[in-house]
C-alpha positions in Angstrom: 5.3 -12.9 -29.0 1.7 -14.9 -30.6 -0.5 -16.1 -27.5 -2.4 -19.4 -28.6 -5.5 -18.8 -29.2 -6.8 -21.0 -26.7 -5.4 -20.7 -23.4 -6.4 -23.4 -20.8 -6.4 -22.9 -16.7 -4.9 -25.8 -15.5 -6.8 -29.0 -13.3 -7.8 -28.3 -10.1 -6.6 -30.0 -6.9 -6.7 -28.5 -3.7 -4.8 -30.8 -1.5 -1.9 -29.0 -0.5 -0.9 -26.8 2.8 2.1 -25.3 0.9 3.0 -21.9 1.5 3.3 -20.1 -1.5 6.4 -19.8 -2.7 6.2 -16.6 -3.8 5.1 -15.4 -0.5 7.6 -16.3 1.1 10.2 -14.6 -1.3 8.1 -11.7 -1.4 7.8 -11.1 2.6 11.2 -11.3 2.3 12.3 -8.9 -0.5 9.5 -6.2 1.3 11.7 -7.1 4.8 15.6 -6.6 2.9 17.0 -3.3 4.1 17.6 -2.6 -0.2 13.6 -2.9 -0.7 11.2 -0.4 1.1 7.7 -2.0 -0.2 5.3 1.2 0.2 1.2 -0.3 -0.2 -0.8 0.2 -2.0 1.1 -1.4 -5.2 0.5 -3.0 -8.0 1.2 -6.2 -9.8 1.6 -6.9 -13.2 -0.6 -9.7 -14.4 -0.7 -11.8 -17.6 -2.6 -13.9 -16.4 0.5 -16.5 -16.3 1.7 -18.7 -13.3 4.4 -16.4 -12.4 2.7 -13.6 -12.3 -0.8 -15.3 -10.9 1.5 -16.8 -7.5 2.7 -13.3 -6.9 -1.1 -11.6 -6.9 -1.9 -13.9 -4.8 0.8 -13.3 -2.3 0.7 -9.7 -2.7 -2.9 -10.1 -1.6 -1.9 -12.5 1.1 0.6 -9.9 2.4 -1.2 -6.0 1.8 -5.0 -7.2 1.8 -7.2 -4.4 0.0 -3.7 -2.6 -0.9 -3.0 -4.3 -4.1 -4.2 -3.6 -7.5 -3.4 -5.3 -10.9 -2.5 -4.2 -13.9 -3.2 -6.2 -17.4 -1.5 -4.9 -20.6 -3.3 -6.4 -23.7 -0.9 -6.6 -26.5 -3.2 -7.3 -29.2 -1.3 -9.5 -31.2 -3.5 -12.3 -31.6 -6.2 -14.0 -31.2 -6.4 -15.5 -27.6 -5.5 -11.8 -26.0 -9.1 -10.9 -25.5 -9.4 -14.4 -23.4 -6.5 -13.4 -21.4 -7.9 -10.3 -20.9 -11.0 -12.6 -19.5 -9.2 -14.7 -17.0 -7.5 -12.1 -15.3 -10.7 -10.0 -15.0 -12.6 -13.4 -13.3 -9.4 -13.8 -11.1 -9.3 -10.3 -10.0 -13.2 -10.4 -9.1 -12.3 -13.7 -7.1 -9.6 -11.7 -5.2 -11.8 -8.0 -5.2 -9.0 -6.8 -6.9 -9.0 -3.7 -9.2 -7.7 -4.6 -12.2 -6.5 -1.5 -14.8 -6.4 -2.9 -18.6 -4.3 -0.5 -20.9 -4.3 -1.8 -24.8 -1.1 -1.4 -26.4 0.0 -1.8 -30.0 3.2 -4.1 -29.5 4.1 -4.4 -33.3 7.6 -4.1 -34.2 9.3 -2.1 -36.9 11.0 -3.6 -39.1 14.8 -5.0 -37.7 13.6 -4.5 -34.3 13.3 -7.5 -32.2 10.0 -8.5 -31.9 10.6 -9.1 -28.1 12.2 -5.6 -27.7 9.7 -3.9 -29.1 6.6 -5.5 -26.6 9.1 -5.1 -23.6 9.7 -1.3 -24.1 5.6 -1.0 -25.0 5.3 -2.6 -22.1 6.6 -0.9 -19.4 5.5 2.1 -20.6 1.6 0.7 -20.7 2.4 -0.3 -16.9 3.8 2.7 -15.8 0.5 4.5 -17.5 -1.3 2.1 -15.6 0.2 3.2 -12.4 -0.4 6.5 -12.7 -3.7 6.1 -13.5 -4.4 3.8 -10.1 -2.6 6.2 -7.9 0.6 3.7 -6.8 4.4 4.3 -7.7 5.4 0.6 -7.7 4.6 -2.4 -9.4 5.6 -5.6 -9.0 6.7 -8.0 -11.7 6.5 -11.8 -11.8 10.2 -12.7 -13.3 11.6 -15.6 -11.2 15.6 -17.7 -11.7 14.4 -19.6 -14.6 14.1 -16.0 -16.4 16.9 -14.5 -14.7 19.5 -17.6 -16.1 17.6 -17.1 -19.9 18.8 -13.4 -19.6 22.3 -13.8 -18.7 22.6 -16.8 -21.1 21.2 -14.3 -23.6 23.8 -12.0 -22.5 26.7 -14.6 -23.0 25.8 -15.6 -26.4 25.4 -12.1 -27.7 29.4 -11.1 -26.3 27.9 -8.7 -23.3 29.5 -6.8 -20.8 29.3 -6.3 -17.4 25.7 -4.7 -17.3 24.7 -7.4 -20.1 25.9 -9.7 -17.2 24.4 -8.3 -14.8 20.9 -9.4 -15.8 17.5 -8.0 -14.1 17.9 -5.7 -11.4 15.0 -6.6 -8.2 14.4 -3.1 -8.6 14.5 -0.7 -11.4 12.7 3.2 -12.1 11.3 3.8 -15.1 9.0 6.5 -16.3 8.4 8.0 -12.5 7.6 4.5 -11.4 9.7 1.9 -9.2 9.7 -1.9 -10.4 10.2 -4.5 -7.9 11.1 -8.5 -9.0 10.8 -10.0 -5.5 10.6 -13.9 -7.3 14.5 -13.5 -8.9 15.5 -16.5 -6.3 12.7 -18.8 -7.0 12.4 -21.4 -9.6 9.3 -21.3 -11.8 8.5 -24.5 -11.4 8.1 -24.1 -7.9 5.5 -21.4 -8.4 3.6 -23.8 -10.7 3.6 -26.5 -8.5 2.3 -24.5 -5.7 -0.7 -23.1 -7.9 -1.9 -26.7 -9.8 -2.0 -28.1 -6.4 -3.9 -25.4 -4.5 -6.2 -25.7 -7.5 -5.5 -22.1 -8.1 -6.4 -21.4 -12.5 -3.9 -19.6 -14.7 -3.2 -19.4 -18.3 -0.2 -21.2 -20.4 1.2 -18.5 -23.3 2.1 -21.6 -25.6 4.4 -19.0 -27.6 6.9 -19.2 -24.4 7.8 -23.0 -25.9 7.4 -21.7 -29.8 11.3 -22.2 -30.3 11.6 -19.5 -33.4 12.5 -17.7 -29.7 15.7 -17.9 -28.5 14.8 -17.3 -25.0 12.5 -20.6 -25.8 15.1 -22.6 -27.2 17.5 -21.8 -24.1 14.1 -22.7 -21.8 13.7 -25.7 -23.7 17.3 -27.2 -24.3 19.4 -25.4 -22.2 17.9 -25.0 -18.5 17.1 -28.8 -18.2 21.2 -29.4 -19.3 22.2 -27.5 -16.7 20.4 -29.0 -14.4 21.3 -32.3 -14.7 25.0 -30.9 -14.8 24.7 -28.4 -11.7 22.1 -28.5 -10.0 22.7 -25.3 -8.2 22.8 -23.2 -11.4 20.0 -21.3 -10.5 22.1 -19.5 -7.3 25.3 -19.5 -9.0 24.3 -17.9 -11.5 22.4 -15.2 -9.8 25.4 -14.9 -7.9 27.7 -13.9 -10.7 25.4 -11.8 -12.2 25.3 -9.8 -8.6 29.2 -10.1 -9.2 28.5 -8.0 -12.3 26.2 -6.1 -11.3 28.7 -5.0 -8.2 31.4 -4.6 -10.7 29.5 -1.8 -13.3 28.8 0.1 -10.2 32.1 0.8 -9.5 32.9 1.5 -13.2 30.0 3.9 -13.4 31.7 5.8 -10.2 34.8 5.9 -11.9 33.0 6.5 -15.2 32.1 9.9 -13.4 34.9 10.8 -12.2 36.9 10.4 -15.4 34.6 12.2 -17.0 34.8 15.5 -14.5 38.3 15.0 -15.8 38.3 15.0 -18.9 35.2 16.7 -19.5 32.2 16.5 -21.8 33.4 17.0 -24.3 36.1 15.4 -23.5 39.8 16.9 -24.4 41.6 14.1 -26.2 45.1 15.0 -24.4 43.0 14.2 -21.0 42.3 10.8 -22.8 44.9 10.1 -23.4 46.2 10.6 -20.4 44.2 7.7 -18.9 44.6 3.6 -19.9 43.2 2.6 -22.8 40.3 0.3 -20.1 39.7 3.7 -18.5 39.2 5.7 -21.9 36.3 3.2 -23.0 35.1 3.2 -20.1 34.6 7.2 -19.7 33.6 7.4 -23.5 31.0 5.2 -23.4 29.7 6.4 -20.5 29.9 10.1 -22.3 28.0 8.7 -25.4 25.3 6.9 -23.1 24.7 9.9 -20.5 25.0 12.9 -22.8 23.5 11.8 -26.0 22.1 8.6 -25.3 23.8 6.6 -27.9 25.5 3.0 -27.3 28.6 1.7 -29.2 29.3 -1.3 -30.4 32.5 -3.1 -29.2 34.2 -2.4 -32.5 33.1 1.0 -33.0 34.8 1.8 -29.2 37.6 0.0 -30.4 38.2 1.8 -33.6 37.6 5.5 -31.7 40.1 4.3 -29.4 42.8 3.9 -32.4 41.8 6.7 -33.4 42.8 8.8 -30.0 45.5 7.2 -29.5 46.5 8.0 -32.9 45.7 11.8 -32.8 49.6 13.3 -31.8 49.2 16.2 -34.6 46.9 19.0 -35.4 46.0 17.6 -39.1 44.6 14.1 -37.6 40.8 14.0 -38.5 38.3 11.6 -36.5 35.2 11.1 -38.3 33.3 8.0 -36.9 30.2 6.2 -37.1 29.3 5.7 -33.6 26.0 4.2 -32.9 23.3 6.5 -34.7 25.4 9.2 -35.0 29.3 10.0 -35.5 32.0 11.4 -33.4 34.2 13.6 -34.7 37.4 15.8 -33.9 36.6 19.2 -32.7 40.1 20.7 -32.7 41.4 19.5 -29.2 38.2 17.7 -28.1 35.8 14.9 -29.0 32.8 15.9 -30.5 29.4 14.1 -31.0 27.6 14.8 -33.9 23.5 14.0 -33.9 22.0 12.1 -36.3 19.6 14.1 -38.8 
């Protein structure tokens, strides 16, 4: 996403005796029996409100255990002044702070915000390496979590769609931690403008070429004034989701031990038609990382059901690749 080119910390008025909001979430999350928070760790700072709260109840929490890492996108003009504030705010803290330079561009009919996600969290887990810690925190909060599975909704998702952002993720060696999923960002902002505590405003997060923006910016404030509570009840389903692939992936493996990889099509058919997409697209997605659409599943499944004689040919565009017949099994055929 562009960065304006002229980001502004935000007045100063240290009146409050709030606790930080994101302290308290974040003693919490290190406390749950699914977290074990190991210091030293890192945080992954933009320079943002989200992500300034958290660094400053990391430090709160692990004194002298916390590091920061800034990834410098490079898209425009205001990153090298990002790059600036988070360097003054991590001197203020005596915190180490590990800048990795990425080149975020996109190629063309990728999504602009896919491509400086995945860039991303490869540059952070880099970063890790680099200061010696295996898990880094990020700053996502409920207002982001909602966006996602909104996101999710409007694009016909399933249940992992659904299931939004896990609190804690591996990637590249390293383990991701979103302690803030429960907490409303403006709850973080409040706490910081009246501390008098400085961070940066990416004016691209309300440029509303972004979906994400136009949900933050239409949406969210809707909902509110409708339920209130959305924020819970939606992290609730998504859990609900979330609970609900696991189970598929369990049975996902255990179909697939029965049917094999590749799998025979007379052990397909064998199972309901629910069962057969669910084993298949776990077989695509495990063994050759590939990821059907919902009409290219659909049509394969025709086609097994269909396949009763030896002359029926299967020769389908799945993903980036095609599966095809193979005699009496399914076979997957690599793009070149």
């Amino acid at each position: 996403m562009a960065v304006s080119p002229t980001p502004k910390p935000k007045p100063v008025n240290p009146t409050s005796a709030l606790l930080n909001p994101a302290q308290v979430a974040l003693a919490a999350f290190a406390g749950s029996a699914a977290s074990v928070v190991a210091p030293p760790l890192a945080v992954a700072y933009s320079g943002g409100a989200d992500s300034t709260a958290l660094l400053h109840a990391a430090c709160a929490l692990w004194s002298g255990q916390v590091r920061a890492i800034h990834v410098h996108h490079g898209l425009q003009a205001a990153a090298d002044q990002f790059e600036t504030n988070c360097r003054t705010v991590c001197a203020q803290l005596n915190v180490p702070l590990q800048v990795i330079k990425v080149n975020a561009k996109h190629d063309p009919g990728e999504s602009p915000e896919d491509a400086a996600r995945k860039v991303r969290y490869t540059a952070l887990a880099d970063a890790a390496r680099l200061l010696d810690v295996t898990q880094v925190l990020l700053g996502q909060h409920a207002d982001d979590q909602v966006e996602t599975i909104l996101l999710a909704l409007s694009r016909g998702a399933g249940l992992a769609g659904l299931s939004a952002m896990p609190a804690i993720f591996e990637r590249d060696g390293v383990q991701f931690c979103r302690p803030l999923l429960e907490v409303p960002g403006a709850s973080l902002r409040d706490w910081l403008m009246q501390e008098g505590l400085a961070f940066v405003d990416d004016p691209s997060n309300t440029d509303e070429r972004y979906t994400r923006n136009r949900i933050r910016a239409r949406l969210l404030p809707a909902l509110n004034d409708a339920f209130p509570q959305f924020r819970q009840t939606f992290a609730r389903s998504a859990s609900h989701a979330a609970q609900a692939q696991v189970l598929l992936d369990e049975v996902a493996v255990q179909d697939l031990q029965l049917v094999g990889s590749p799998p025979a099509i007379k052990a397909l058919q064998a199972l309901s038609r629910p069962r057969q997409a669910n084993v298949l697209r776990h077989w695509l997605l495990v063994c050759h990382q590939a990821r059907p659409s919902a009409a290219q599943l659909a049509q394969l499944l025709d086609q097994v059901a269909a396949c009763t004689t030896r002359g029926h040919r299967i020769h389908l565009k799945v993903a980036n690749g095609h599966v095809l017949r193979a005699v009496s099994h399914l076979q997957w055929l690599c793009p070149i």
